[in-house]
N, CA, C and O of each residue as an XYZ file, in Angstrom:
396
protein
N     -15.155     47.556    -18.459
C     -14.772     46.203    -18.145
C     -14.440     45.466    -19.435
O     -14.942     45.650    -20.544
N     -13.348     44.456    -19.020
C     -13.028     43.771    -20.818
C     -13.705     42.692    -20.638
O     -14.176     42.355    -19.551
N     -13.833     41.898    -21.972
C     -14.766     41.121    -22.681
C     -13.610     40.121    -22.151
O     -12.403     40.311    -22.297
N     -14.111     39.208    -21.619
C     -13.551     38.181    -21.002
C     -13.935     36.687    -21.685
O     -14.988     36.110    -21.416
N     -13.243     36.320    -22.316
C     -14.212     34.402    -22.689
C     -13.537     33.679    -21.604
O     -12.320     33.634    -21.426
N     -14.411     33.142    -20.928
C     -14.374     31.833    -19.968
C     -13.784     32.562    -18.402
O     -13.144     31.963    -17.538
N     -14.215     33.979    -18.374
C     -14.034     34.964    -17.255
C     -15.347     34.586    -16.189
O     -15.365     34.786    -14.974
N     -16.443     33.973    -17.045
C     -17.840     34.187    -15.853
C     -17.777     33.116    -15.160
O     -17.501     32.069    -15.745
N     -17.989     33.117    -13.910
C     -17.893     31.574    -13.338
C     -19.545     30.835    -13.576
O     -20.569     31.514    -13.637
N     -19.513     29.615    -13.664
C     -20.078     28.719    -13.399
C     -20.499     28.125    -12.691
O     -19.775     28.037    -11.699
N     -21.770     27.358    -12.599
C     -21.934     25.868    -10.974
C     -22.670     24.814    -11.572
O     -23.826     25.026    -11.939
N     -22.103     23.627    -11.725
C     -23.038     22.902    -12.495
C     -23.465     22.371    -11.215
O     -22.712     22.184    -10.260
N     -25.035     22.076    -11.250
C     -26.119     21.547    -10.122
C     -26.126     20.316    -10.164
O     -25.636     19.714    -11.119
N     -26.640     19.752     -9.213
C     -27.429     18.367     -9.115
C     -28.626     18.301     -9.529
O     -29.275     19.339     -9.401
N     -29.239     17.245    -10.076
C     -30.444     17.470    -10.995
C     -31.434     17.599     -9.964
O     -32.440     18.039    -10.520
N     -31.631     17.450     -8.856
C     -32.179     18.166     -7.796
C     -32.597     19.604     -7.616
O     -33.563     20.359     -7.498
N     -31.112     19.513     -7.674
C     -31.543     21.064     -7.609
C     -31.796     22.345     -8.859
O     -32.349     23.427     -8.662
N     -31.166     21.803    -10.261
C     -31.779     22.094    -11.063
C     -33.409     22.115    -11.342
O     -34.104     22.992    -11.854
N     -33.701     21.014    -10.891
C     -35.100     20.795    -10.966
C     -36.028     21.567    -10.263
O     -36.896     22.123    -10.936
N     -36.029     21.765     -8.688
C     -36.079     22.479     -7.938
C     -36.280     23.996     -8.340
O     -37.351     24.592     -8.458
N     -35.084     24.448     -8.509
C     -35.023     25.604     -9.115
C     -35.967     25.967    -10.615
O     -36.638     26.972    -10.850
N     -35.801     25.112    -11.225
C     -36.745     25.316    -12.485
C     -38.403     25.541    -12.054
O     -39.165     26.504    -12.141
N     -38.548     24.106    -11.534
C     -39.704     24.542    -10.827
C     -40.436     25.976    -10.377
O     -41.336     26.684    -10.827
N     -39.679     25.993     -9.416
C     -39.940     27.655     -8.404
C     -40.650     28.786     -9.535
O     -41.773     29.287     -9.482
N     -39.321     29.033    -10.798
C     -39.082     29.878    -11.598
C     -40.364     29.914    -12.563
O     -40.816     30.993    -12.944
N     -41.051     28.430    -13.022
C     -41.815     28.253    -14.100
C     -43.220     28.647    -13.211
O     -43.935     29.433    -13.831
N     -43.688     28.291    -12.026
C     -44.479     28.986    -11.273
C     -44.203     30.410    -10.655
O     -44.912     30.815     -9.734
N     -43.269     31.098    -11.116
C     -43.614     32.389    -10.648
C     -43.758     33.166    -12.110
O     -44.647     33.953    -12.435
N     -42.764     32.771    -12.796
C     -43.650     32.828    -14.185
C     -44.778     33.196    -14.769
O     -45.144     34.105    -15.515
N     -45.429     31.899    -14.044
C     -46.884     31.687    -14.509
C     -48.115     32.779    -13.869
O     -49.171     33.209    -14.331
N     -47.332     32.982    -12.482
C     -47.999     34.028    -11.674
C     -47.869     35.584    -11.744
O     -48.517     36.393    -11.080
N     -46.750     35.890    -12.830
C     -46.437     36.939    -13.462
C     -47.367     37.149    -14.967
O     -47.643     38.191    -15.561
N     -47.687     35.813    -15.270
C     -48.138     35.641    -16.528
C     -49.811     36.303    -16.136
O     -50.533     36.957    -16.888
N     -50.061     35.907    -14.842
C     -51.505     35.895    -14.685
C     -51.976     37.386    -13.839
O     -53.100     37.839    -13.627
N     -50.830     37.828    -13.530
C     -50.870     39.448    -13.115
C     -50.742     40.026    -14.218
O     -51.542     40.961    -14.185
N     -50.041     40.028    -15.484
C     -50.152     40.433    -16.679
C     -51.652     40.420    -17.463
O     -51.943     41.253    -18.321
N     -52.359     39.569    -17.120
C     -53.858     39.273    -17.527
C     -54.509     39.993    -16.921
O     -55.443     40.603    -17.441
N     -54.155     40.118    -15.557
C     -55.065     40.841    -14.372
C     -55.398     42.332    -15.057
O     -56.495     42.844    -15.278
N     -53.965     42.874    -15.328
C     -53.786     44.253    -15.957
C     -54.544     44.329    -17.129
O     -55.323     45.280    -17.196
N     -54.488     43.369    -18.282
C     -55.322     43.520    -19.358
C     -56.669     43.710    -19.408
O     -57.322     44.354    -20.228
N     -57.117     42.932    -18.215
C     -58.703     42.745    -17.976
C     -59.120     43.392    -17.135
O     -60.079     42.955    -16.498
N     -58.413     45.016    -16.727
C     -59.135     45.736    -15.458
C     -59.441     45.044    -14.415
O     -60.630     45.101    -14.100
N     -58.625     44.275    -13.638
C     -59.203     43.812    -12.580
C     -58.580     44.821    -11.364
O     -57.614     45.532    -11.641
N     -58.968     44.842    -10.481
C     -59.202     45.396     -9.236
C     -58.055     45.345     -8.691
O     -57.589     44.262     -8.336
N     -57.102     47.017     -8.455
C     -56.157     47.218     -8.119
C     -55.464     47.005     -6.886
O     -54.299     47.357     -6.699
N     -56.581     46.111     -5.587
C     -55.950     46.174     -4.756
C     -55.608     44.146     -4.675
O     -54.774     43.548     -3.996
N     -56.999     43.404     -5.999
C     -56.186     42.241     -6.016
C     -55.009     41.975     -7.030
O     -54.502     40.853     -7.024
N     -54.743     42.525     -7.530
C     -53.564     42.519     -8.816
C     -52.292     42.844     -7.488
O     -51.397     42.008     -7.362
N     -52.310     43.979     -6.641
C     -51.434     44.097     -5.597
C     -50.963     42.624     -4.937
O     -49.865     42.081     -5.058
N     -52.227     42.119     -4.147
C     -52.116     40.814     -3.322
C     -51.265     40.172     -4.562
O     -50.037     40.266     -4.564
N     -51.852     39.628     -5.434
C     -50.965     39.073     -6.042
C     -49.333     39.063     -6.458
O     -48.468     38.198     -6.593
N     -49.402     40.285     -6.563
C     -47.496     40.749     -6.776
C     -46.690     40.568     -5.644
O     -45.557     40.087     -5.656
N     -47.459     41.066     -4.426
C     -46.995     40.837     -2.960
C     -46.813     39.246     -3.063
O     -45.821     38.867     -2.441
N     -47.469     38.317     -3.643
C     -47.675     36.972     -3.556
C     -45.720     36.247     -4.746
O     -44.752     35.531     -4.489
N     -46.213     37.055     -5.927
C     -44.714     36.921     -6.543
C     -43.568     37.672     -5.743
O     -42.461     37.360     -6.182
N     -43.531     38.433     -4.859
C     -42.638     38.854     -4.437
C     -42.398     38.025     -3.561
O     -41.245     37.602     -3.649
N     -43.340     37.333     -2.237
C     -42.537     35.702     -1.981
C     -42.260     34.682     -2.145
O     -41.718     33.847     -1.421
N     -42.652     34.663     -3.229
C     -42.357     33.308     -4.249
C     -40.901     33.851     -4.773
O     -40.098     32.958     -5.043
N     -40.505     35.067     -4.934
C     -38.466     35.454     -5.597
C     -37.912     35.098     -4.129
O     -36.848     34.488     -4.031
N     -38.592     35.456     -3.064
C     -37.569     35.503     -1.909
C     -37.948     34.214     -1.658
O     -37.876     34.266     -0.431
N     -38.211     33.375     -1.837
C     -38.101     32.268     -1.145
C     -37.083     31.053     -2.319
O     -36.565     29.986     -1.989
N     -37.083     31.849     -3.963
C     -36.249     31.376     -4.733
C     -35.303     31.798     -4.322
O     -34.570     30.837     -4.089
N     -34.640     33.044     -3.972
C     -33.497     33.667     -3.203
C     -32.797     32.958     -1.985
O     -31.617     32.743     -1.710
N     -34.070     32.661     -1.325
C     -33.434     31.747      0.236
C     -32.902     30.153     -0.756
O     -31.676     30.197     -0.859
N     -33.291     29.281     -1.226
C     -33.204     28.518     -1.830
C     -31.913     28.731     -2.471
O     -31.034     28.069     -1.920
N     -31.505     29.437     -3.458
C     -30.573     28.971     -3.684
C     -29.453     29.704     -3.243
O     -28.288     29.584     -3.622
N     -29.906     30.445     -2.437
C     -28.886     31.547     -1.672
C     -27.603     30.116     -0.420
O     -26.384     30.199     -0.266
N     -28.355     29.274      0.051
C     -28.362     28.369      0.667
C     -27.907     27.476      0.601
O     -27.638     26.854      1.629
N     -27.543     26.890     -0.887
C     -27.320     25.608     -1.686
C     -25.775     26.702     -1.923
O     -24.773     26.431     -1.262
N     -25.765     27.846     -2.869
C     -24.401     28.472     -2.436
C     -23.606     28.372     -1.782
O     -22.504     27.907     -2.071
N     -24.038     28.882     -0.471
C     -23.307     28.990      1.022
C     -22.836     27.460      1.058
O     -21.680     27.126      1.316
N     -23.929     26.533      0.753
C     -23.173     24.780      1.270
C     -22.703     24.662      0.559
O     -21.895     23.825      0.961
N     -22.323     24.961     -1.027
C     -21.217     24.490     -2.097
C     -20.272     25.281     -2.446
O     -19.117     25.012     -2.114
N     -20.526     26.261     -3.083
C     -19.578     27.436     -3.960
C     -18.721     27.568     -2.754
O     -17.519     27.312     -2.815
N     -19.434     28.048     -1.407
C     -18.697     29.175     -0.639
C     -17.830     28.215     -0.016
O     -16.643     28.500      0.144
N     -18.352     26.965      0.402
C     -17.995     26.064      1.349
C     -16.667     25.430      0.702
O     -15.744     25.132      1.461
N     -16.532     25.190     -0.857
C     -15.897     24.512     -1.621
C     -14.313     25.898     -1.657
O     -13.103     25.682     -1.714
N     -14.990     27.056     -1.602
C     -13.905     28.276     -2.044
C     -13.386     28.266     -0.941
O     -12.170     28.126     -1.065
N     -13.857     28.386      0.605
C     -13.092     28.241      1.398
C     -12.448     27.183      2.112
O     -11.752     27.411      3.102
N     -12.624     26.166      1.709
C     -11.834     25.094      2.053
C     -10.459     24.896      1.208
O      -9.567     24.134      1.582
N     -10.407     25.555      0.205
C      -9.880     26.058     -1.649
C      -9.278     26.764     -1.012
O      -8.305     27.086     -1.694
N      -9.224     27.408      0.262
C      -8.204     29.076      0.618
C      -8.433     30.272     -0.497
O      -7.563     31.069     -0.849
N      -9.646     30.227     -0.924
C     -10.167     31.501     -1.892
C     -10.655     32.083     -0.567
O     -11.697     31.618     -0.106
N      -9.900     33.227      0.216
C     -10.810     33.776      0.993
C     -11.950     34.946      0.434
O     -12.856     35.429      1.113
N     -11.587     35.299     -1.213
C     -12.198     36.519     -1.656
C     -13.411     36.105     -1.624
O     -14.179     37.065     -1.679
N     -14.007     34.988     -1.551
C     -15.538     34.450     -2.057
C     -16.364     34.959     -0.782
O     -17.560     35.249     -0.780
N     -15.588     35.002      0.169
C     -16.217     35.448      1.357
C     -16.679     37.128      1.300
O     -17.731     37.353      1.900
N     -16.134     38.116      0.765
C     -16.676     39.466      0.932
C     -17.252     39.137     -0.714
O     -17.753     40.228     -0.987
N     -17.376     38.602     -1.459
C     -18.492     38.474     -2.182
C     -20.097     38.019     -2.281
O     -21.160     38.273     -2.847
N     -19.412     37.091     -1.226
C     -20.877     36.525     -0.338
C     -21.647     37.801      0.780
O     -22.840     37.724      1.073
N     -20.803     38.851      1.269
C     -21.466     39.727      1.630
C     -21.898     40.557      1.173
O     -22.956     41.046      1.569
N     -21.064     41.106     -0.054
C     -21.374     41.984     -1.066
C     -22.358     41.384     -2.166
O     -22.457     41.985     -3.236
N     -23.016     40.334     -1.965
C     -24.236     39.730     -2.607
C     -25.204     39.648     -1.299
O     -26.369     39.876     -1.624
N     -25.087     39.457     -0.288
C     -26.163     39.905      0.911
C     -26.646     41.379      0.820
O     -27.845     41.638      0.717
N     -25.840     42.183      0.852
C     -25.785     43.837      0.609
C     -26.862     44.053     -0.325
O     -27.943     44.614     -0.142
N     -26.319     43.442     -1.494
C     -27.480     43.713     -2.471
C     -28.664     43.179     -2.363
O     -29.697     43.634     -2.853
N     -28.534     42.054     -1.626
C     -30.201     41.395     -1.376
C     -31.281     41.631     -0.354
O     -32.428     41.297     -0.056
N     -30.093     42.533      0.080
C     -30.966     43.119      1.469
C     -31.304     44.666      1.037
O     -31.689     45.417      1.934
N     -31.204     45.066     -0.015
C     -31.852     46.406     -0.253
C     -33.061     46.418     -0.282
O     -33.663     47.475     -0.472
């Protein structure tokens, strides 16, 4: 693939939803930070589990979130735009999220 400048697209947010999003991210973070401790300090392999199971719905629910805010802007904005390609990209980003 070639080195593209000003090839990657962009979305600038509403500070809403920047915020939002930051949020989510700095608490799962933190809950990654503290499963990382878990591991250091021998703790008990089936609560270090609960916990990851616990970061793993804390990504999917960052996923639904801004998966969502997408669909109402980017996609909504591309197809009103007559970009119909945004549409099998939007599936071909479901595809992958549903593995």
């Amino acid at each position: 693939m070639e080195n593209c400048n000003g090839c990657r697209k962009t979305k600038q947010r509403s500070e809403n939803e920047y915020k939002s999003l930051i949020n989510r991210l700095s608490r799962i973070e933190g809950q990654v930070r503290g499963v990382r401790k878990m591991v250091e300090t021998d703790a008990y392999c089936t609560d270090i589990l609960v916990q990851v199971s616990a970061i793993s719905a804390a990504l999917n629910a960052f996923n639904r979130e801004l998966l969502a805010e997408h669909i109402r802007t980017c996609v909504t904005d591309d197809i009103k735009a007559g970009k119909d390609e945004t549409v099998e990209e939007l599936v071909a980003t479901l595809q992958k999220l549903m593995k």
